[in-house]
C-alpha positions as CSV (number, residue, x, y, z in Angstrom):
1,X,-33.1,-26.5,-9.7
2,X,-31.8,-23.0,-9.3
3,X,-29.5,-21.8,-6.6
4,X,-31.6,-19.1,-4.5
5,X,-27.9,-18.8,-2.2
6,X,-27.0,-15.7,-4.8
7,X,-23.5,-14.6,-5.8
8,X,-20.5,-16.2,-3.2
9,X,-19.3,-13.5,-0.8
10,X,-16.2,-11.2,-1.7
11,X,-13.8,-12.6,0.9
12,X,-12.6,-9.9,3.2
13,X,-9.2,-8.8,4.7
14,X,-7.6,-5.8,6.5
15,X,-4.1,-4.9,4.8
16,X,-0.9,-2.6,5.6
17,X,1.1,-0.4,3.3
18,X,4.1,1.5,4.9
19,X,5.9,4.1,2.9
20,X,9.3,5.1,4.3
21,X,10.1,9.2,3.6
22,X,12.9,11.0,4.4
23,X,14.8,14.0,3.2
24,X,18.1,13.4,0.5
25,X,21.1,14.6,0.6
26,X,19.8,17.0,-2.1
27,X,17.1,18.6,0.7
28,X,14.0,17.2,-1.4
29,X,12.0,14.3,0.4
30,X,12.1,11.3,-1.2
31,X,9.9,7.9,-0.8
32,X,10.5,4.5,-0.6
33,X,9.2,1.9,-3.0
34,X,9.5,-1.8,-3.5
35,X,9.1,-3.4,-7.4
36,X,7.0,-6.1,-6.5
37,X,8.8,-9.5,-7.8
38,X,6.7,-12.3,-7.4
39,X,2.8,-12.9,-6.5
40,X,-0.3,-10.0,-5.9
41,X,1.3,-6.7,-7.9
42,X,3.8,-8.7,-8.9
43,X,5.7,-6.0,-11.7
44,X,4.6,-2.8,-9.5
45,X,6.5,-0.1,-7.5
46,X,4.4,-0.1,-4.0
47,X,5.0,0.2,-0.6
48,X,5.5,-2.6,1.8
49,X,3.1,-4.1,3.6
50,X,0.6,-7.1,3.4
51,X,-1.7,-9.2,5.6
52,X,-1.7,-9.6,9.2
53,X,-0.4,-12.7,10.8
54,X,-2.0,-14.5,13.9
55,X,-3.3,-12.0,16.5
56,X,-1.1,-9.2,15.8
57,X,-2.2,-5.3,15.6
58,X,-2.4,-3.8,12.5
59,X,0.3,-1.6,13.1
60,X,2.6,-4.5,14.4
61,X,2.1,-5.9,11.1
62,X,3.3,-2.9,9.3
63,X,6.6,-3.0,11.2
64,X,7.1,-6.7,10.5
65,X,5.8,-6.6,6.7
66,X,8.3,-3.6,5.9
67,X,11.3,-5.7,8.1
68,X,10.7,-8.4,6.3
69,X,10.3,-7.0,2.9
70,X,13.2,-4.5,2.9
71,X,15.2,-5.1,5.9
72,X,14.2,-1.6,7.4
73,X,12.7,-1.3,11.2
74,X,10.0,1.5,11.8
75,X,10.5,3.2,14.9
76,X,7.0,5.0,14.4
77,X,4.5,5.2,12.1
78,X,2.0,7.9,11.6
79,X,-1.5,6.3,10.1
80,X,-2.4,8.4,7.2
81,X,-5.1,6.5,5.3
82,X,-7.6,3.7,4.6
83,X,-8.7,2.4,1.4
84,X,-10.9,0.0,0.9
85,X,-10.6,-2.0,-2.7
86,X,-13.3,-4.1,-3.9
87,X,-11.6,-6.3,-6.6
88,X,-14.3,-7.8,-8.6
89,X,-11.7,-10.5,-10.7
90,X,-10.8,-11.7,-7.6
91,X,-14.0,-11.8,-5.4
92,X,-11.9,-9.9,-3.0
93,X,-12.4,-7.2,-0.7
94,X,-9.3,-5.6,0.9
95,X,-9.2,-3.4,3.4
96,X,-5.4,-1.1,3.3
97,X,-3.9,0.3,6.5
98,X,-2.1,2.7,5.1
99,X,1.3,4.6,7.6
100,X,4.1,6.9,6.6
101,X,7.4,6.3,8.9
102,X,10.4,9.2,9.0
103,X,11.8,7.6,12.1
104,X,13.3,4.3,11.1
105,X,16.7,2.2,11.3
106,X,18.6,-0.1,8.9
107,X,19.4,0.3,5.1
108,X,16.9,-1.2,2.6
109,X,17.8,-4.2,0.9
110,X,16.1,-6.6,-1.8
111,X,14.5,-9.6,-0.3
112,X,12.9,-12.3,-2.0
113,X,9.7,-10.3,-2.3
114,X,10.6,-6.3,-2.9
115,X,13.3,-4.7,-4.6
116,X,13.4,-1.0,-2.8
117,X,14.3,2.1,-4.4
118,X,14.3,5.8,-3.0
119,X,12.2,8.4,-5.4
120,X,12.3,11.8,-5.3
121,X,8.9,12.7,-4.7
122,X,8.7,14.5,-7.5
123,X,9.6,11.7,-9.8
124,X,7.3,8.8,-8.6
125,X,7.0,6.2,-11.0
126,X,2.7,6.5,-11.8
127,X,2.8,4.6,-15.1
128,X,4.2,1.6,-13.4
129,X,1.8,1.3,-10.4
130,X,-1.6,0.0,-9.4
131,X,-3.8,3.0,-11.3
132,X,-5.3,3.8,-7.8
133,X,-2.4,5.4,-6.6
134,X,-2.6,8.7,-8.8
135,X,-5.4,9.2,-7.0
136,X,-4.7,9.4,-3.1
137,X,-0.9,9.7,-3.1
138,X,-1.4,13.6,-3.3
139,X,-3.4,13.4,-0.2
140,X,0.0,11.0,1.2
141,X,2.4,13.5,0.0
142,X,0.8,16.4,1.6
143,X,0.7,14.4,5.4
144,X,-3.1,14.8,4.4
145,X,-5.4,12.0,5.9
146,X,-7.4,10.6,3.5
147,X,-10.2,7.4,3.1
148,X,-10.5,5.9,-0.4
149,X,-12.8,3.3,-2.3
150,X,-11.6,1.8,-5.9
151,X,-13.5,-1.3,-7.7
152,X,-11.3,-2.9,-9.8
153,X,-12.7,-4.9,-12.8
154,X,-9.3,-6.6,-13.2
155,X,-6.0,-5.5,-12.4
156,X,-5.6,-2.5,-14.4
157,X,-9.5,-1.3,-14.8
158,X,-11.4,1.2,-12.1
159,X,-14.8,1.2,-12.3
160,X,-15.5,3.3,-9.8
161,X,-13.9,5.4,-7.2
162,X,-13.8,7.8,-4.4
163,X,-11.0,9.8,-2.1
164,X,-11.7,12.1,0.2
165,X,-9.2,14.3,2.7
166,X,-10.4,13.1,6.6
167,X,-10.1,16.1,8.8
């Protein structure tokens, strides 16, 4: 008997990523990142963020994800992109939110999740993120808004991909 159904569905989910900035004491901006220490990314420097809880907005999310992963509060947050990442390993399709905040309170501290650490901009750490990230950070960097698409084949392999500045 063959199944006529097809292929499951990718399972689908909206996403936020929140990347602190501000300026050192040295005058060049610098970024927040978390190491990733235990589940998805799990040995990657990202932002903070995750999936939404109950009926909150997406950008209510954001704040709690990045209070709750590093201790630090986001006064505002300025939405900068969306990416959308089909990950075929995974039959998953997640949709990122992804805000900048320069207005925010509290120092950052490790939680059980994130360990933070301020880069220069200038010295992000590539070779030890998701491989995605080379491409649209420029467009983050430069206050740019941007839209992206990545398929993954597994963690470390694009297949295909797509960024784009949004005017």
């Amino acid at each position: 008997m063959s199944d006529e159904s097809g292929p499951a569905p990718f399972a689908e989910k909206d996403y936020t990523l929140v990347f602190c900035r501000r300026v050192g004491a040295d005058g060049n901006r610098e970024l927040l990142l978390g190491m990733k220490k235990r589940g998805f990314g799990m040995g990657k420097w990202n932002g903070f963020g995750g999936k939404l809880e109950g009926s909150e907005t997406i950008e209510e999310g954001a704040i709690r994800e990045l209070e709750e992963e590093c201790g630090i509060k986001a006064r505002s947050l300025s939405r900068l992109g969306y990416l959308c990442f089909k990950m075929l390993e995974l039959s998953k399709i997640m949709r990122v939110h992804v805000f900048e905040s320069w207005d925010f309170e509290g120092d950052a501290v490790e939680s059980e999740e994130m360990r933070p650490q301020w880069y220069p901009e200038s010295g992000i750490p590539f070779d030890r993120m998701w491989p995605d990230d080379a491409h649209w950070f420029p467009f983050m960097l430069e206050q740019k808004r941007f839209i992206g698409r990545f398929e993954y084949e597994d963690d470390e392999t694009i297949t295909e991909y797509t960024v784009s500045e949004q005017k």
